[in-house]
N, C-alpha and C positions, 0 to 999 in steps of 0.2 A: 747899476750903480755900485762902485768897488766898498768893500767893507774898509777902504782906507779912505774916505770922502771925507773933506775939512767939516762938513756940516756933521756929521756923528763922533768926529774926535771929540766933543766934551762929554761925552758918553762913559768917558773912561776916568772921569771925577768922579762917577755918581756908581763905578764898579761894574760896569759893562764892557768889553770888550765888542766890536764889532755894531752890528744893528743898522748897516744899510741895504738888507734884506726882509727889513721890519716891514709889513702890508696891516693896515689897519692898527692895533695895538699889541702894544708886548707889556706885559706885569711880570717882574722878575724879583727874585730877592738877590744881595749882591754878595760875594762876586758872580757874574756868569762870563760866559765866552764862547758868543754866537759867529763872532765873524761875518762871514759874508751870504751867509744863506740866509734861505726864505724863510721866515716866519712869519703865518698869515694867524691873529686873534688867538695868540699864544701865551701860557704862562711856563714860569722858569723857576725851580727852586736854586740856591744857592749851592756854588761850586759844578753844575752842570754845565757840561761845555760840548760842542758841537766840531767835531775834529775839520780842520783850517782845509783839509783835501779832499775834491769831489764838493759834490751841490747838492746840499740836503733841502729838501723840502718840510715842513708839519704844517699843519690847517687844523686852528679851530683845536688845538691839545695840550695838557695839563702834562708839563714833565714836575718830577719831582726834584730833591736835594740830589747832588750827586752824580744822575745821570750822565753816562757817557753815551757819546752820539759817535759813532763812527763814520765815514765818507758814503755822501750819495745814499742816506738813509731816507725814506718815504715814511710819513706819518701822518695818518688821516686823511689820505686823498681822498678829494670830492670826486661826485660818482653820477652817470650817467641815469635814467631811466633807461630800462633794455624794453619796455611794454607800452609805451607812447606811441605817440605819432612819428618822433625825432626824438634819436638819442645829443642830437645838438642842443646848445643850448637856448638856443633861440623859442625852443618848444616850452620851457620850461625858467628859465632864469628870472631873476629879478632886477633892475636896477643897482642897488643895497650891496647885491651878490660878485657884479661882472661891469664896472662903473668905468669899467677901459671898453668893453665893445659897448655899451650904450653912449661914449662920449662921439663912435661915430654913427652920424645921422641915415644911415643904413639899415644899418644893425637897429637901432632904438625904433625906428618904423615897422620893422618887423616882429619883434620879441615884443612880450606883456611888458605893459606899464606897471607901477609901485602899486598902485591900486586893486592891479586886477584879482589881489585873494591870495592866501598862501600857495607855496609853491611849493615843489618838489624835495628842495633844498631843504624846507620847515619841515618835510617829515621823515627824513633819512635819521637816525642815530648823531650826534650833536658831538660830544668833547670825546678824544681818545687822551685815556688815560695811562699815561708812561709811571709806578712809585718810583719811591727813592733807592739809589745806589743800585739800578738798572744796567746793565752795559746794550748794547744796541749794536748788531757788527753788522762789518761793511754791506752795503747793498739792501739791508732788509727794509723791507715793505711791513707797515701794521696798518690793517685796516682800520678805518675809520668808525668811532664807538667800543672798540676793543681796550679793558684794562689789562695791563703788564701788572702783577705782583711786584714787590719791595723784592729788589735783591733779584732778579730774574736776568739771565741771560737771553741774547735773543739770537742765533748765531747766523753769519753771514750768507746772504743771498735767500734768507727763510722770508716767506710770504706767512704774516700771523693773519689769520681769519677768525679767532678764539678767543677768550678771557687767559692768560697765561697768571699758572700762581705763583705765589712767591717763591723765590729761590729756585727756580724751577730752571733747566736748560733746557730750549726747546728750538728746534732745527727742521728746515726742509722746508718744501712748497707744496698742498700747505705745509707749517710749521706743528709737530710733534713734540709731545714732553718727552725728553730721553733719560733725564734722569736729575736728582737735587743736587745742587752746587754739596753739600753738605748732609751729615746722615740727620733725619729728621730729630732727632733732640737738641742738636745744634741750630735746625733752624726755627727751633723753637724760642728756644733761647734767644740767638737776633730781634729776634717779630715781640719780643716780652721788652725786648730791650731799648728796642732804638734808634740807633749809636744816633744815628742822622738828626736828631732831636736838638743834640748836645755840640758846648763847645768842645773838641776835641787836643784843641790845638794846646792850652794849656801841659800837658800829658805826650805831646811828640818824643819828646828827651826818655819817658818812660816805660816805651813801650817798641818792640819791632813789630809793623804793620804785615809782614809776611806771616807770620804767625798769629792764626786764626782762631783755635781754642784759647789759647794764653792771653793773648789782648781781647777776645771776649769775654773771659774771665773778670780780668784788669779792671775794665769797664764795667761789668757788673757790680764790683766790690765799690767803685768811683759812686755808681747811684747809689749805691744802699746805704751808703756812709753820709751822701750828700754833699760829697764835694766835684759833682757832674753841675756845670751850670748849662741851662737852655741857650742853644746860637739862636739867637733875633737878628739879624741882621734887619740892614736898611732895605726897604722896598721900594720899588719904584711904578709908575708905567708912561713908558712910551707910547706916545701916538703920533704916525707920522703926518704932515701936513705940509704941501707941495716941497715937496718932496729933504723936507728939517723936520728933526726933528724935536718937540715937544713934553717934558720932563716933570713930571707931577709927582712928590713924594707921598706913599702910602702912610695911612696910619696906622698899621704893624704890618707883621711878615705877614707871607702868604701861606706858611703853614707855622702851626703848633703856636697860634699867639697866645698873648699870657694874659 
């Protein structure tokens, strides 16, 4: 289904861009700008967008404020048993899990019922954790259960198998810390700071964004004075059902409520 489908254009009242690659639900704060990829039991902080080229996947992950998704990025993939009987899923699956091959009467004769007890699925590691103001480049894979640090690079074609920390650049297959965006009292300062908390936009006219001491400065004099106000934005969640989708507004953001 194309992320330009008439049934998700009013999506784009409520500060969504895209969302007919939504599986099961999406919780976002607004703006976002998912487009046409997958997102399977996914949340979105504000101004996070998922680059419009290439087919990104996430399952089941918490991105933060900010985040940049590059093309064809993998996020949480679901994962086989390698110690079973069958690494298929038929050995293993749930109804709940896989509702497209149990809808044929095949498949559903042969794989466990709802009933039959937790499964496999219920005991693998659960949400991967992306913070805020993350970049994510082209191609990378993050396993599934893995937190990203605030502020972390993840560079293209890097398989993450690890906890990465914040501000951290970290590259390769698997993926390696090579070194901090910033020398550490700088990214001290950020992670004391913020910025992703706050409205920003106020302060555009005030500041050049390329310059990274200087408008962290800026910003820190902005809190301490108290003329930093908190971005609340509106939340939402999406749930889709045959195949419309369904627009329930949250009762605050999904991070930093007040």
């Amino acid at each position: 289904m194309s992320a330009a489908h008439p049934a998700f254009a009013p999506l784009r009242e409520h500060g969504l861009l895209g969302g007919a690659g939504v599986v099961g639900t999406l919780e976002y704060e607004r703006p976002a700008y998912i487009y046409g990829h997958r997102l399977k039991d996914c949340s979105i902080g504000a101004f996070t967008y998922l680059n419009t080229a290439g087919n990104t996947s996430a399952y089941r992950c918490r991105l933060g404020r900010y985040v940049q998704v590059a093309e064809s990025v993998i996020i949480g993939p679901p994962e086989h048993p390698l110690d079973g009987f069958s690494t298929h899923p038929f050995a293993f699956t749930r109804p709940k899990y896989m509702p497209n091959l149990y809808s044929l009467p095949d498949f559903a004769r042969l794989a466990p019922d709802e009933q039959s007890g937790p499964s496999y699925v219920d005991t693998v590691p659960s949400d991967t954790h992306i913070g805020h103001e993350v970049y994510l480049c082209a191609g990378a894979l993050i396993k599934r259960g893995v937190s990203i640090g605030d502020g972390a690079v993840i560079g293209a074609g890097s398989i993450v198998t690890r906890d990465v920390p914040a501000y951290a650049v970290a590259v390769g297959a698997p993926a390696r810390v090579t070194r901090l965006r910033f020398a550490e009292n700088l990214v001290e300062r950020f992670l004391k700071l913020q910025w992703w908390r706050y409205d920003l936009a106020p302060f555009k006219n005030a500041v050049d964004f390329s310059q990274a001491e200087a408008t962290l400065a800026f910003f820190e004099e902005r809190a301490a004075d108290g003329s930093l106000m908190l971005l609340q934005p509106d939340s939402y969640r999406v749930s889709v059902r045959a195949g419309a989708p369904a627009v329930e507004r949250l009762a605050a953001p999904l991070y930093f409520p007040t």
